[in-house]
N, CA, C and O atoms as a DFTB+ gen file, in Angstrom:
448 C
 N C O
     1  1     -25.159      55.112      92.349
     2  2     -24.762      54.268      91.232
     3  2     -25.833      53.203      91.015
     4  3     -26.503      52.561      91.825
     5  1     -25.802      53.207      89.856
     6  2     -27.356      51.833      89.589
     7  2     -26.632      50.952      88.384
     8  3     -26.396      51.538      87.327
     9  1     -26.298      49.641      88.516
    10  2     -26.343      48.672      88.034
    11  2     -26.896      47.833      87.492
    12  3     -27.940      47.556      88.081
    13  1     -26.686      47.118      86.424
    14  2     -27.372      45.986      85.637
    15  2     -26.241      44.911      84.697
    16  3     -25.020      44.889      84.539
    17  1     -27.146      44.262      84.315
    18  2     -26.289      43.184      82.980
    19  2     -27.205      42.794      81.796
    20  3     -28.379      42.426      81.832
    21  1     -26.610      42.918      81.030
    22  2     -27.112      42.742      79.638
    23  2     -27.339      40.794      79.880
    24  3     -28.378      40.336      79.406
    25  1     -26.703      40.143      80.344
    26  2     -26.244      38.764      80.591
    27  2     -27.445      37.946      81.360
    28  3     -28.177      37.012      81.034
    29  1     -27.309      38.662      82.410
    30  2     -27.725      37.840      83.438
    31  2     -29.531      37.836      83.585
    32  3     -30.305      38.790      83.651
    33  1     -29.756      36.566      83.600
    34  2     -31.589      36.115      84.124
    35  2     -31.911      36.364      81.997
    36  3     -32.854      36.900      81.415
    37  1     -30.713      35.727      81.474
    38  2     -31.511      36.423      79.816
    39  2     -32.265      34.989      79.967
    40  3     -32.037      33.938      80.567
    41  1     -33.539      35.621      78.890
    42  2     -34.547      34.466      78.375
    43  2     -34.675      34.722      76.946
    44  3     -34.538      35.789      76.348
    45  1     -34.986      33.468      76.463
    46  2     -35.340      33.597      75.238
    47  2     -36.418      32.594      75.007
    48  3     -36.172      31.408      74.785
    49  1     -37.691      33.128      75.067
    50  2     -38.837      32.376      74.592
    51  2     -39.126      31.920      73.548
    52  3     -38.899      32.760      72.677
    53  1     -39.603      30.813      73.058
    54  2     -40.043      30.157      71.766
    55  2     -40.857      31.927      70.496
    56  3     -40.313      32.611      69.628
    57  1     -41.934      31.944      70.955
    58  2     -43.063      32.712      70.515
    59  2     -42.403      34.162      69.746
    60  3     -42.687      34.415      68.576
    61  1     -41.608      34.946      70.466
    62  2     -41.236      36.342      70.477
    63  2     -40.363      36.893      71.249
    64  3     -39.938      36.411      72.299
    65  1     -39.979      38.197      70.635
    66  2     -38.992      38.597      71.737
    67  2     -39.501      38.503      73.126
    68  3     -40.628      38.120      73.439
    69  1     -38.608      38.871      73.886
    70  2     -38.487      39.661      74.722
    71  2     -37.964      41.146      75.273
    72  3     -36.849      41.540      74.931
    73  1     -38.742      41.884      76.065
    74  2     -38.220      43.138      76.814
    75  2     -37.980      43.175      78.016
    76  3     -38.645      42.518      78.818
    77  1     -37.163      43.809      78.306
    78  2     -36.767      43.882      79.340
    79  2     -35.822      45.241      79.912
    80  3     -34.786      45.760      79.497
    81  1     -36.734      45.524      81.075
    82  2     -36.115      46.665      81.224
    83  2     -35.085      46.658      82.283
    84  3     -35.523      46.311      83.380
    85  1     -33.802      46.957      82.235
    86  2     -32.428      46.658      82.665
    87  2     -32.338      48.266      84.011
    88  3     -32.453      48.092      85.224
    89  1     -32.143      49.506      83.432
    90  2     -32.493      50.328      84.783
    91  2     -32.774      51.552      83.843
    92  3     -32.777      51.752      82.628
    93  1     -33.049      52.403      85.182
    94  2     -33.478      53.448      84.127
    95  2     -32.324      54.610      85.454
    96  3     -31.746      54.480      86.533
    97  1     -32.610      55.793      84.266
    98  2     -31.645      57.086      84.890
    99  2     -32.144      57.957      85.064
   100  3     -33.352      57.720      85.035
   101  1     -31.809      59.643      85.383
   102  2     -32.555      60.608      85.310
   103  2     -33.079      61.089      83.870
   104  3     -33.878      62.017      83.747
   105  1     -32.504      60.309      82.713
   106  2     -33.058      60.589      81.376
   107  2     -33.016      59.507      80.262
   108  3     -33.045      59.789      79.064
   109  1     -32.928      57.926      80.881
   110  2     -32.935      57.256      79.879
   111  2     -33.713      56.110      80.800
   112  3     -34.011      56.041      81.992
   113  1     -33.875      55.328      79.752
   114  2     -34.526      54.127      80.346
   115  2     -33.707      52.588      79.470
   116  3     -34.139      52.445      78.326
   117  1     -32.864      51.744      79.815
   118  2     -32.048      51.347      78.928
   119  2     -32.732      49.547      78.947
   120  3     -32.729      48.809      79.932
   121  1     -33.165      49.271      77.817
   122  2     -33.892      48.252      77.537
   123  2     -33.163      46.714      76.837
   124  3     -32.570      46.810      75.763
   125  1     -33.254      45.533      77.439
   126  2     -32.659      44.262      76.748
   127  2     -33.796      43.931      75.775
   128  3     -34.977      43.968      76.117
   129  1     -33.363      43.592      74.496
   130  2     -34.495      42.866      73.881
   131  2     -33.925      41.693      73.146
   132  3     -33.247      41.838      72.129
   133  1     -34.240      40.399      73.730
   134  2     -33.585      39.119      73.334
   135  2     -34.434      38.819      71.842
   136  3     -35.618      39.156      71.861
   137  1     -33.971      38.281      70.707
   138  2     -34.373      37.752      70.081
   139  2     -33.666      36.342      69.231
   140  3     -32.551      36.304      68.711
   141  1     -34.437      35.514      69.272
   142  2     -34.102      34.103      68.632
   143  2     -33.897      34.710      67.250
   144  3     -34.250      35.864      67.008
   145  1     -33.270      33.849      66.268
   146  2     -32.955      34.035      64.950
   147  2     -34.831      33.446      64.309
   148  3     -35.474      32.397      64.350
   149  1     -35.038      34.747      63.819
   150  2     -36.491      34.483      62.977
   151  2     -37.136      35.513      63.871
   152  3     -37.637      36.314      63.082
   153  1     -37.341      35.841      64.876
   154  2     -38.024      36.924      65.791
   155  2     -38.228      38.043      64.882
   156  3     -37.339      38.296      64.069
   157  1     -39.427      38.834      64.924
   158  2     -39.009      40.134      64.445
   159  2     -40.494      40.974      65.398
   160  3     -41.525      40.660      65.994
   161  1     -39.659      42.241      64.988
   162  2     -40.299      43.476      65.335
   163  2     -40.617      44.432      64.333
   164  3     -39.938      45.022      63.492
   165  1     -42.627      44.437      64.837
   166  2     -43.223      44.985      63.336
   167  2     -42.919      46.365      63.351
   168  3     -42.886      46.992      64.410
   169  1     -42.698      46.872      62.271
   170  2     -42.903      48.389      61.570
   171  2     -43.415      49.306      62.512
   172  3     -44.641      49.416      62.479
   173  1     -42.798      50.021      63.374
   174  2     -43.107      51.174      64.310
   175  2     -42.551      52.254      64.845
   176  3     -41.440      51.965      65.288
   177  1     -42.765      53.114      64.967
   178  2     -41.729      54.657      65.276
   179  2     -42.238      54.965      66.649
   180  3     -43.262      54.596      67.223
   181  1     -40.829      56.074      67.184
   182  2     -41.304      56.356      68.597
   183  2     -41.286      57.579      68.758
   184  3     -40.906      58.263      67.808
   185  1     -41.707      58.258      70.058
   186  2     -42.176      59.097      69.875
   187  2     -41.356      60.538      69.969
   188  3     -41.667      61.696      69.693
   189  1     -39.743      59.690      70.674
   190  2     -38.836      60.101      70.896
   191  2     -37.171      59.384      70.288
   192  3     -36.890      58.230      69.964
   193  1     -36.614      60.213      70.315
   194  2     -34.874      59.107      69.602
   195  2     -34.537      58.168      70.166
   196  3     -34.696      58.107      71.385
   197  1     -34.098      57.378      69.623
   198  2     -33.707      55.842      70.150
   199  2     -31.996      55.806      69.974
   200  3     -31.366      56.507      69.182
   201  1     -31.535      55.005      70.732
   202  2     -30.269      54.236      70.333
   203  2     -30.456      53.288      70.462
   204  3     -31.042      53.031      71.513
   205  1     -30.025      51.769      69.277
   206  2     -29.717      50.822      69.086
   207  2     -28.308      50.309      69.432
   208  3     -27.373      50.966      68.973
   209  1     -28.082      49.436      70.033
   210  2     -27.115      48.988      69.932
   211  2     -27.231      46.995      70.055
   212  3     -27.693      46.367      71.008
   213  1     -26.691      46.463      68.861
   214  2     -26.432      45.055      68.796
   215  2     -25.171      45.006      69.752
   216  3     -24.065      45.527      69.610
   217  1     -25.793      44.046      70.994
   218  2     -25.088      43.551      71.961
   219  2     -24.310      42.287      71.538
   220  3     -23.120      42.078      71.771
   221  1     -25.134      41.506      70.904
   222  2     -24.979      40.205      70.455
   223  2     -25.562      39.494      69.288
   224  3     -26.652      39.084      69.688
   225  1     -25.407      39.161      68.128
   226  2     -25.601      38.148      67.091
   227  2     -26.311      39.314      65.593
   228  3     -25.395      40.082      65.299
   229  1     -27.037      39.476      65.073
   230  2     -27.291      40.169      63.942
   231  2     -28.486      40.211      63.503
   232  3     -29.170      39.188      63.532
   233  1     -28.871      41.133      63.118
   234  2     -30.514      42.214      63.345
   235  2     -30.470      43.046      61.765
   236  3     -29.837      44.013      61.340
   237  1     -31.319      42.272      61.278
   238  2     -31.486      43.359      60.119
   239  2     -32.444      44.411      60.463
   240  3     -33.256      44.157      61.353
   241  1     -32.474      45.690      59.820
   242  2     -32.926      46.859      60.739
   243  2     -33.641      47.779      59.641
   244  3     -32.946      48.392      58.831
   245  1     -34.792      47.853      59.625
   246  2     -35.838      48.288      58.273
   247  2     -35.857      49.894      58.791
   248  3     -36.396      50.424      59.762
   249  1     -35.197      50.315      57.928
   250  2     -35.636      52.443      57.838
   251  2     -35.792      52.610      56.479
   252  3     -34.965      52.434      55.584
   253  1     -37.505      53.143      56.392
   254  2     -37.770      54.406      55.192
   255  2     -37.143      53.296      53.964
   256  3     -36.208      53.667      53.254
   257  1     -37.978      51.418      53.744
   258  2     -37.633      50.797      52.579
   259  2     -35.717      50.134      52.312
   260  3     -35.262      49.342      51.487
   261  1     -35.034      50.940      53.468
   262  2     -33.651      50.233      53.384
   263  2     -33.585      48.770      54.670
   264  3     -34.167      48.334      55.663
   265  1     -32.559      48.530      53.854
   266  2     -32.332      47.071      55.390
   267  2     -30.947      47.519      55.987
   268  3     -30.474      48.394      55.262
   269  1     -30.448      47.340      56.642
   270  2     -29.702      47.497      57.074
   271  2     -29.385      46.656      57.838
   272  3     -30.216      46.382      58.703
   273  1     -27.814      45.760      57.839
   274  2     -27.704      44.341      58.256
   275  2     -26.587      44.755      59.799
   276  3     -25.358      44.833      59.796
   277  1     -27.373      44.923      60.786
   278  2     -26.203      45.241      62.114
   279  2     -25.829      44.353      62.402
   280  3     -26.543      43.371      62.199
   281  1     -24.531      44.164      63.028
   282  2     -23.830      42.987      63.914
   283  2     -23.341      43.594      64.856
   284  3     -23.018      44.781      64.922
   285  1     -23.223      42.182      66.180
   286  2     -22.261      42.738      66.917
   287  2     -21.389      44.083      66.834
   288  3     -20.557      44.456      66.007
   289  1     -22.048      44.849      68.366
   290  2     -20.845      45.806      68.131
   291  2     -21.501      46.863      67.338
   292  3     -21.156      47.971      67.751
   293  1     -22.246      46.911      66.440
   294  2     -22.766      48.058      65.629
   295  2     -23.918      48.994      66.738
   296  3     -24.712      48.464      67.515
   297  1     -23.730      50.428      66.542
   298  2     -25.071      50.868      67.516
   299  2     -25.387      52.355      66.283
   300  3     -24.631      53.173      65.759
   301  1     -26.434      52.189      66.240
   302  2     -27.258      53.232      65.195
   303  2     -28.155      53.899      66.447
   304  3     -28.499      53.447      67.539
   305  1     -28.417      55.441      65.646
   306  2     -29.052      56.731      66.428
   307  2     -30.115      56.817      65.325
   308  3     -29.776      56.972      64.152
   309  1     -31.805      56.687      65.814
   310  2     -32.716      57.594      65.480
   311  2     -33.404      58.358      65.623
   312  3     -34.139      58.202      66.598
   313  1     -33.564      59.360      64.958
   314  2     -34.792      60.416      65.364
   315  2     -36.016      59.568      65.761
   316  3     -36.291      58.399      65.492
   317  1     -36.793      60.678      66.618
   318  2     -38.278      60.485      66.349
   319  2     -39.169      60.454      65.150
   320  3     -38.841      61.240      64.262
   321  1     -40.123      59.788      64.953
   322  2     -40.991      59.475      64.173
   323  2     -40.665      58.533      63.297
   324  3     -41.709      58.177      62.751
   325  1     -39.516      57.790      62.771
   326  2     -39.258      57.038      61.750
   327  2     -39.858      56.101      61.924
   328  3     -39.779      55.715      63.090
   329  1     -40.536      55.431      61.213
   330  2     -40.655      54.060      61.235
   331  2     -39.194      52.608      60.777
   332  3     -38.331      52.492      59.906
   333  1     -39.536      52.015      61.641
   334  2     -38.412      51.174      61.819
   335  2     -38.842      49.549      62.119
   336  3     -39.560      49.388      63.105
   337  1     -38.472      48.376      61.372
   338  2     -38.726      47.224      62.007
   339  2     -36.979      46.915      62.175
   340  3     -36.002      47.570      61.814
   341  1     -37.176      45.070      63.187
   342  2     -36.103      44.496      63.111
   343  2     -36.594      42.729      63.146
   344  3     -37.534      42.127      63.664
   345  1     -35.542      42.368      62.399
   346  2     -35.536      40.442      62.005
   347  2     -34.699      40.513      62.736
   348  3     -34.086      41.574      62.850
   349  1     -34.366      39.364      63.516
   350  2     -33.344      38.426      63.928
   351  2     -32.441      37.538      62.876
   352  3     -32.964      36.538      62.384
   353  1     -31.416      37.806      62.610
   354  2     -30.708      37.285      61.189
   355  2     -30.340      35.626      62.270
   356  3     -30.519      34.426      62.065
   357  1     -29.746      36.468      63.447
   358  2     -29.571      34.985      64.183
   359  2     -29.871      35.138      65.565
   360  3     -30.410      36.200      65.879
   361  1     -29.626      34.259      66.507
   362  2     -29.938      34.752      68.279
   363  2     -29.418      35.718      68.308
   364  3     -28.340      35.842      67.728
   365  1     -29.964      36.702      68.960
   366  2     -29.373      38.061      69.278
   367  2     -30.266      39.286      70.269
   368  3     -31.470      39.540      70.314
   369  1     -29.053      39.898      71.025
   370  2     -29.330      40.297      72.497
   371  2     -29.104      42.084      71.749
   372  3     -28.144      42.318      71.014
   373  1     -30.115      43.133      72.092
   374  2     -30.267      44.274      71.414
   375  2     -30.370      45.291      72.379
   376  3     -31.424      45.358      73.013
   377  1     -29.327      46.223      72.643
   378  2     -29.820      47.062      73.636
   379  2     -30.527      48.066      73.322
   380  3     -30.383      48.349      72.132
   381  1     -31.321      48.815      73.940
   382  2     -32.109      49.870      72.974
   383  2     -32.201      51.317      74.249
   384  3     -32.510      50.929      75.376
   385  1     -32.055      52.245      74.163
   386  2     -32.140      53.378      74.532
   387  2     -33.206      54.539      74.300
   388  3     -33.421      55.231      73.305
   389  1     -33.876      54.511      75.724
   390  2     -35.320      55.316      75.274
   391  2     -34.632      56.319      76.033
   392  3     -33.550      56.311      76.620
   393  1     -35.811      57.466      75.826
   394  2     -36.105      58.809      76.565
   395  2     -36.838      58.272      77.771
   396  3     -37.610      57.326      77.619
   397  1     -36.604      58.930      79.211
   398  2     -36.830      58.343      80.157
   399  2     -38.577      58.849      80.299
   400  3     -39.117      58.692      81.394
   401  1     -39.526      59.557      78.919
   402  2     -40.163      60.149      78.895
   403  2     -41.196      58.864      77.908
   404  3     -42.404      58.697      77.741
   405  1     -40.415      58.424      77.612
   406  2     -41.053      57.146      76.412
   407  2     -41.256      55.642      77.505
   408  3     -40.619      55.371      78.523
   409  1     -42.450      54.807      76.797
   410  2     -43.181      53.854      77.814
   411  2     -42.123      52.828      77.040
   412  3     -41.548      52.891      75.954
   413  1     -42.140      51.881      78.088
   414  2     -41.745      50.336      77.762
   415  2     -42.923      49.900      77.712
   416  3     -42.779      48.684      77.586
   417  1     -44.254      50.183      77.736
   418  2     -45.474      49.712      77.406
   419  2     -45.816      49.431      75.805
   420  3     -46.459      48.510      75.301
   421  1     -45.017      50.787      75.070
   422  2     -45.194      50.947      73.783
   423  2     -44.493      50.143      73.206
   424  3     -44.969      49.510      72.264
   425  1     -42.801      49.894      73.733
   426  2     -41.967      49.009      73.200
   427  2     -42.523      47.209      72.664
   428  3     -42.365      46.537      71.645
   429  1     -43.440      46.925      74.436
   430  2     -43.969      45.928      74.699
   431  2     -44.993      45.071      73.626
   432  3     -45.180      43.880      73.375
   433  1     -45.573      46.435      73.116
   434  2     -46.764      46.228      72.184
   435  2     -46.272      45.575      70.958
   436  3     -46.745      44.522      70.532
   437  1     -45.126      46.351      70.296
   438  2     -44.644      45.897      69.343
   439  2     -44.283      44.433      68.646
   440  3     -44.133      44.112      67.466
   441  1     -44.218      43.785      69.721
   442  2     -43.823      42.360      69.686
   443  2     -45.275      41.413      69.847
   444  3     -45.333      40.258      69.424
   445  1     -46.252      42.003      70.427
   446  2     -47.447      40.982      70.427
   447  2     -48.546      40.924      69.808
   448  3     -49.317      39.985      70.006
């Protein structure tokens, strides 16, 4: 059994998100990404499907020219290749779901 918390040791830096990688499995790798209200994440696709899920506060969510306004509680599925950004509408804690085959290096990039 492998454990974590979405909660606990969270940071939220002035500058940008944060990542953070929470644990990984035999096929996922399950990622925190804190963001202050104004944070965003530029325009980028992966190389594999993602799950989103808003843990906490509200994330507008850019696919293919639409916005899409998540809150709490909302979790969206994408394919590979889309391009995708996200704003911080307000503080908000984002869980995200890789392929245990996809880098948190790439995730990392996105934000700096």
């Amino acid at each position: 059994m492998i454990t974590s918390s979405l909660l606990k040791n969270l940071q939220y830096p002035k500058d940008k998100p944060v990542i953070s990688v929470l644990l990984e499995t035999d096929s996922t790798k399950e990622i925190r990404i804190a963001m202050l209200k104004g944070h965003t994440m530029k325009k980028h696709q992966t190389p594999f499907p993602i799950v989103v899920e808003i843990f906490d506060g509200t994330i507008d969510f850019g696919v293919e020219g639409h916005i899409y306004h998540l809150e709490k509680g909302d979790i969206v599925a994408l394919e590979a290749s889309v391009p995708h950004d996200l704003n911080a509408v307000e503080d908000s804690i984002v869980r995200l779901t890789l392929s245990k085959s996809d880098s948190v290096q790439r995730v990392k990039k996105v934000v700096e």
